[in-house]
C-alpha positions as CSV (number, residue, x, y, z in Angstrom):
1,X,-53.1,-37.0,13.6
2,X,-50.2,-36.9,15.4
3,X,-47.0,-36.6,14.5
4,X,-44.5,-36.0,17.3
5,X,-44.7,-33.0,20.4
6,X,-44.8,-32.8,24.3
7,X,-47.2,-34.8,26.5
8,X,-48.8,-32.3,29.3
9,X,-50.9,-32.6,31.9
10,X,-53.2,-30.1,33.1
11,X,-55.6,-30.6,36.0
12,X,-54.9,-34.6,36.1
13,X,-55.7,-35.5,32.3
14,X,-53.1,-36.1,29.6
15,X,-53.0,-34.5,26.9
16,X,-51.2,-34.2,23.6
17,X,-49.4,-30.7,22.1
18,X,-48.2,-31.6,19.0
19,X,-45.7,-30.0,16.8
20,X,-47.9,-30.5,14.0
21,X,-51.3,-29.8,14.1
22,X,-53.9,-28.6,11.6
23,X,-55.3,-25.7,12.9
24,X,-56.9,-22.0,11.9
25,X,-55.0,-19.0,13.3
26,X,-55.9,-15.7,12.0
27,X,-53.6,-13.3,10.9
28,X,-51.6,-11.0,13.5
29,X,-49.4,-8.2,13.2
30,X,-46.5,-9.5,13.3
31,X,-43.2,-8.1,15.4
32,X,-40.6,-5.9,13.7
33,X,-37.0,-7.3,13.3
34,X,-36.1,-6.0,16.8
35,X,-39.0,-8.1,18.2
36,X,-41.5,-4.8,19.1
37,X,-44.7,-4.4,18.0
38,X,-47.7,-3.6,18.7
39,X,-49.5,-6.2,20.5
40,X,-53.5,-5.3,18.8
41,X,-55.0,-8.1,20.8
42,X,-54.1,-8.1,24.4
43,X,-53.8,-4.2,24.6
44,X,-50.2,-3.5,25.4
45,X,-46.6,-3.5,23.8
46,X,-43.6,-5.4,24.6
47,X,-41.8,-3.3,25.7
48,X,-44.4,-2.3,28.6
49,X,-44.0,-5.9,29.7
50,X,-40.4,-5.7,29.6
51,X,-40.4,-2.0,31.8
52,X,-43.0,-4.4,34.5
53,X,-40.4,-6.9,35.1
54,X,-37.2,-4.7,35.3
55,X,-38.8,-2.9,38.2
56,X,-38.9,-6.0,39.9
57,X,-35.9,-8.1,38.6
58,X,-33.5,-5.3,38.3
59,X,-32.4,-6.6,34.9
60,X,-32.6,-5.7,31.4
61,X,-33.8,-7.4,28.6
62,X,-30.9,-9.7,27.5
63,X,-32.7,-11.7,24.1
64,X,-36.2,-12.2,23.1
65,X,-36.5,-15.1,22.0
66,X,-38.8,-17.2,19.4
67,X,-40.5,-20.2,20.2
68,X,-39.2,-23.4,18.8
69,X,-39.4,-23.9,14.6
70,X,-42.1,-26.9,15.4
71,X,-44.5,-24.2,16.7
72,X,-43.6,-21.2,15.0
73,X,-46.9,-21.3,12.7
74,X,-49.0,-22.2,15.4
75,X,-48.5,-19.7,18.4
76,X,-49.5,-16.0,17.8
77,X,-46.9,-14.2,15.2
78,X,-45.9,-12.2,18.5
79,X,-45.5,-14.6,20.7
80,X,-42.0,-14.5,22.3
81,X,-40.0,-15.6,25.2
82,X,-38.1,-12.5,27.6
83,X,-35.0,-13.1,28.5
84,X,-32.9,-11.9,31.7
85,X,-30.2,-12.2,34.0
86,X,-30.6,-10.9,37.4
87,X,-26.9,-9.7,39.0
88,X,-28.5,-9.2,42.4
89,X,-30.2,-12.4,42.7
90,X,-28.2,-14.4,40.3
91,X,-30.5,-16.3,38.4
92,X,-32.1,-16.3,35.0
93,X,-35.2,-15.2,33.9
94,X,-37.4,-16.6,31.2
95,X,-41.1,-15.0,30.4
96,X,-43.7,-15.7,28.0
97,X,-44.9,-12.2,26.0
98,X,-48.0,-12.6,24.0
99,X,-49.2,-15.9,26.3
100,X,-51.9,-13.7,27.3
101,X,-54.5,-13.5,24.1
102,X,-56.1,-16.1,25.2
103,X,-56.4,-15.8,29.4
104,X,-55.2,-12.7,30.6
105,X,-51.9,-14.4,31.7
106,X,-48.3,-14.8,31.3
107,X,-45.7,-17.1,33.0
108,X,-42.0,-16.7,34.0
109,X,-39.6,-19.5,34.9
110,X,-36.2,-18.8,37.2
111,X,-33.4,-20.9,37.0
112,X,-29.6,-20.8,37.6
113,X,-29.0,-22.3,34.8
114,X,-28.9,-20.3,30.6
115,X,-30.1,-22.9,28.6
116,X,-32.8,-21.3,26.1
117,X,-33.6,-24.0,24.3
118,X,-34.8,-26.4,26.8
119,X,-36.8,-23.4,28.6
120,X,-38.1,-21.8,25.4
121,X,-39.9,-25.3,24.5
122,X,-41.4,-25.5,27.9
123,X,-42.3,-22.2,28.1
124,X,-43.8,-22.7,24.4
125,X,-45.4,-26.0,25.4
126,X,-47.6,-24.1,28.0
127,X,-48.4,-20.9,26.5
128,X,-50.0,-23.5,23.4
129,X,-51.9,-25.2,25.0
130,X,-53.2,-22.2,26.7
131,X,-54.2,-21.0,23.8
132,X,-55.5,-23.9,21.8
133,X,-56.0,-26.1,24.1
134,X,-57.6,-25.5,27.3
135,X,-56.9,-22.2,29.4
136,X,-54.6,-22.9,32.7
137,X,-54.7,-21.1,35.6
138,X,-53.4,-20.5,39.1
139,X,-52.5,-24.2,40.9
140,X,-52.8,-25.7,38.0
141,X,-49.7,-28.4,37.4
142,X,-48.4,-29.3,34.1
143,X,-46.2,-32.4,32.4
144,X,-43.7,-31.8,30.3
145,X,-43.0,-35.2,29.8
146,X,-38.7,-34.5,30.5
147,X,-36.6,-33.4,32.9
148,X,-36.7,-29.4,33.5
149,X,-32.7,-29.3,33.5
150,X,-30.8,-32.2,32.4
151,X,-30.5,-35.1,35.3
152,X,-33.4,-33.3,37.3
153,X,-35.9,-35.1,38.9
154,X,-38.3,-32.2,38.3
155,X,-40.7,-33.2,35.7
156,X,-43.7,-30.8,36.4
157,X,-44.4,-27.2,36.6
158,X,-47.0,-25.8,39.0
159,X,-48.4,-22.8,38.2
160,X,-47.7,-20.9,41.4
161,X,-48.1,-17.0,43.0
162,X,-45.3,-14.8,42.2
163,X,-44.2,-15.2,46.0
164,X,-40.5,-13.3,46.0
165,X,-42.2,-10.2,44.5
166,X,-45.7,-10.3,45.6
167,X,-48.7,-9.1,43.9
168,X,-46.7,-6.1,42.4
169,X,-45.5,-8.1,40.3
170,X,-48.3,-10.8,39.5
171,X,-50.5,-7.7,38.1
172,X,-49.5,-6.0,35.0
173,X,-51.9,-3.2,34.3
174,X,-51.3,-1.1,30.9
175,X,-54.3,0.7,28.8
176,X,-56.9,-1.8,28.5
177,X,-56.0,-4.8,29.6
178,X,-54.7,-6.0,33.2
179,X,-52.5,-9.0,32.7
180,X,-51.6,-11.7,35.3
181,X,-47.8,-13.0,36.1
182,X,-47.4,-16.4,37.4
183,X,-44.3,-18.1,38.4
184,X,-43.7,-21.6,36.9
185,X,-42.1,-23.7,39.4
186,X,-40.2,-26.8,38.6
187,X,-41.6,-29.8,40.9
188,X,-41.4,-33.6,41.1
189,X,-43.9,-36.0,40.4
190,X,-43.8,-37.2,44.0
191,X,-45.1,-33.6,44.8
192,X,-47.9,-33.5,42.2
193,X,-49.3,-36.7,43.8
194,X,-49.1,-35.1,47.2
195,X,-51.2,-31.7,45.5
196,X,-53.4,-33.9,44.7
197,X,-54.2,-35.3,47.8
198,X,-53.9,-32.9,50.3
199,X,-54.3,-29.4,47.8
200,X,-51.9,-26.9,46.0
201,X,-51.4,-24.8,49.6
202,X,-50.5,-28.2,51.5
203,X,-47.5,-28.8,48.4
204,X,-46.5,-24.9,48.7
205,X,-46.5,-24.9,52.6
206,X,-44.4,-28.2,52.7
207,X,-42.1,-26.1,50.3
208,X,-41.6,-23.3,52.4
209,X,-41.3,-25.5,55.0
210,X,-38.3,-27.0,53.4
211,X,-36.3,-24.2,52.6
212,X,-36.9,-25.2,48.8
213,X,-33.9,-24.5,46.3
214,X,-36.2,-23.5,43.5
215,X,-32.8,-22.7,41.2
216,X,-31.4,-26.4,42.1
217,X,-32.2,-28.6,39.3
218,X,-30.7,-31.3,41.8
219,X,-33.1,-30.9,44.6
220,X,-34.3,-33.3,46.0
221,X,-38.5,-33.9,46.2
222,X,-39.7,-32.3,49.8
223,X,-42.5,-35.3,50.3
């Protein structure tokens, strides 16, 4: 039954997340009032996550953030979105944290522009169907059925290679678990249907190729 939620498509098939949804979670620790706990599933604490990306982002942690109310009772008590500002690069960074109990894998989104809303529902949207849905993985392109920034013409996420840090950053090891860090990229439907005909490397090569303003919610589609 549905009552409302995000469309998303994953490997060419639609799909529904919905904001309400009967479903058995079983119970978790949850996160203390400054959002830090220990994380009994997936091995590691947030604040070992957190340590990972400031080597790499030179920020610190500037909110963690809750999903949206819809899905609240549905994601993992600890699941949370990391968020940062980077002064050298000058963009903001949003990351899932708890993403990974069901693949080992976490996302992160970078954009110029501090809206946590709007990225905390997409972020959410993912990391849900991850868990109940149907695991996504690297290449992978998603739907979130809106615009990732206001007037945008970017509608879909590919699941991409951290490429500006490299695979220092894509593996998070801590004790017991090694956890993977993809980078969400905003993209058009014009270049989903081009991934689809000619592959994910073809779309990231015509990218590159472009000089790409992945921070400019007003770029235009490369294909």
């Amino acid at each position: 039954m549905v009552h409302g939620g995000w469309w998303l498509v994953v490997g060419g098939g639609w799909l529904v997340l919905m904001e309400k949804i009967e479903c058995v979670i079983s119970k978790r620790k949850h996160l203390d009032q400054a959002g830090h706990g220990h994380l009994t599933e997936s091995h590691y604490r947030i604040e070992e996550l957190d340590q990972h990306y400031e080597r790499f982002w030179g920020a610190s942690l500037a909110r963690l953030l809750p999903p949206p109310a819809g899905t609240q009772n549905q994601l993992p008590a600890r699941f949370r979105v990391l968020k940062y500002y980077s002064g050298a690069r000058q963009f903001w960074v949003y990351a899932t944290a708890g993403m990974s109990e069901g693949n080992s894998l976490e996302l992160h989104l970078l954009t110029s522009a501090e809206e946590d809303a709007i990225h905390v529902e997409t972020l959410s949207a993912v990391a849900h169907y991850h868990l109940f849905g149907h695991e996504v993985r690297l290449g992978d392109s998603v739907n979130i059925g809106r615009p990732w920034l206001p007037g945008s013409s970017c509608t879909r996420g590919l699941l991409s290679l951290p490429y500006l840090d490299g695979p220092d950053l894509e593996y998070f090891h801590s004790a017991g678990c090694s956890i993977r860090c993809l980078w969400l990229i905003p993209v058009t439907e014009s270049e989903i249907d081009f991934r689809r005909q000619f592959g994910t490397e073809a779309l990231e090569e015509r990218l590159e190729r472009a000089g790409f303003n992945y921070l400019d919610p007003a770029r235009q589609s490369v294909v």
